[in-house]
Residue, then its C-alpha position, 0 to 999 in steps of 0.5 A: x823451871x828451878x827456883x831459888x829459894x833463901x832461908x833465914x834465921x828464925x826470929x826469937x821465940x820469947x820477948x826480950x829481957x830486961x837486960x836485952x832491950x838495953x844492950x840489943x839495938x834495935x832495927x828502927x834505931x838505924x832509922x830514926x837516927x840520921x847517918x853520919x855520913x851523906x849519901x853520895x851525890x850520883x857522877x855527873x857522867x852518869x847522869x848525862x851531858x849539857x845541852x851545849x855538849x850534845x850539840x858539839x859532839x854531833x856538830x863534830x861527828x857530822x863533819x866526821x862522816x862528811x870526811x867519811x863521805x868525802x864531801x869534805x877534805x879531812x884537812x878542814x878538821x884541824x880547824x875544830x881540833x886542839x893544834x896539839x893534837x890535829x895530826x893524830x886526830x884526823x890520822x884516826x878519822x882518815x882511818x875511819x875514812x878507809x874503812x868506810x871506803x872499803x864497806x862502799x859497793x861498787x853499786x852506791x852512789x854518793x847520794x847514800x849516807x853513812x848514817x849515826x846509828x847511836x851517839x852517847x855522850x857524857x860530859x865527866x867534868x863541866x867543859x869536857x865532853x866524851x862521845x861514842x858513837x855506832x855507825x852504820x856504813x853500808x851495812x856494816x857497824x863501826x865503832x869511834x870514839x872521841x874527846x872534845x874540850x871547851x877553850x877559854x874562848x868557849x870553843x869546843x876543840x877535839x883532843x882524842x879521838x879512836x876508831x875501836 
């Protein structure tokens, strides 16, 4: 095994001159004296999401793999989507659908679940929520992606959603 070694500039030999104390600044300067300039808060979408977000985005990806399953019609989904965006949005969880189908074996039976492997979800403004999440159907992993937003009424409505 290689290591990497970094060198540095040798520290002076002799103490400073009169002349240099003044004009030279000192490491310890920097930390005694306070920035100027605050440091930056970290992004909220890092941090995570609230509570009430987590809990819209599995609600809505559990009625996601219900439709998937095909315990449930996908033309109850419009019922938890924004209107403008409805059609596209249970377009894309019809696609999810048909490729679950095509995943199944002739052998499962209805009782076998498509299962959440890993949902992620961040919440990049207060009231808007993004999720991700990795399913496991029959062996097999899909990805999808979807946007939901809180309404003045205090609804959480799916705006987006991608099969990747």
């Amino acid at each position: 095994m290689t290591s990497v070694h970094r060198l540095l500039p040798a520290p002076p030999h002799e103490p400073a001159t009169a002349d240099e104390v003044v004009s030279r600044p000192s490491p310890l300067d920097a930390a005694i004296v306070p920035a100027a300039v605050p440091e930056p808060l970290p992004l909220e979408a890092l941090v995570g999401a609230s509570g009430v977000c987590q809990t819209a985005a599995r609600r809505f990806l559990m009625l996601v793999i219900e439709v998937c399953q095909g315990f449930r019609p996908s033309g109850q989904l419009v019922r938890v989507c924004r209107p403008a965006e409805a059609i596209q949005i249970t377009e894309e969880i019809a696609r999810l659908a048909r490729r679950v189908g095509e995943h199944r074996p002739r052998t499962a039976v209805r009782g076998e679940v498509v299962k959440p492997r890993r949902l992620r979800v961040c919440e990049p403004r207060p009231g808007i929520g993004e999720a991700a999440v990795v399913l496991n159907a029959y062996g097999t992993v899909i990805a999808f992606a979807f946007r939901i937003e809180r309404q003045a009424d205090g609804a959480w409505l799916a705006t987006a959603a991608v099969l990747l």
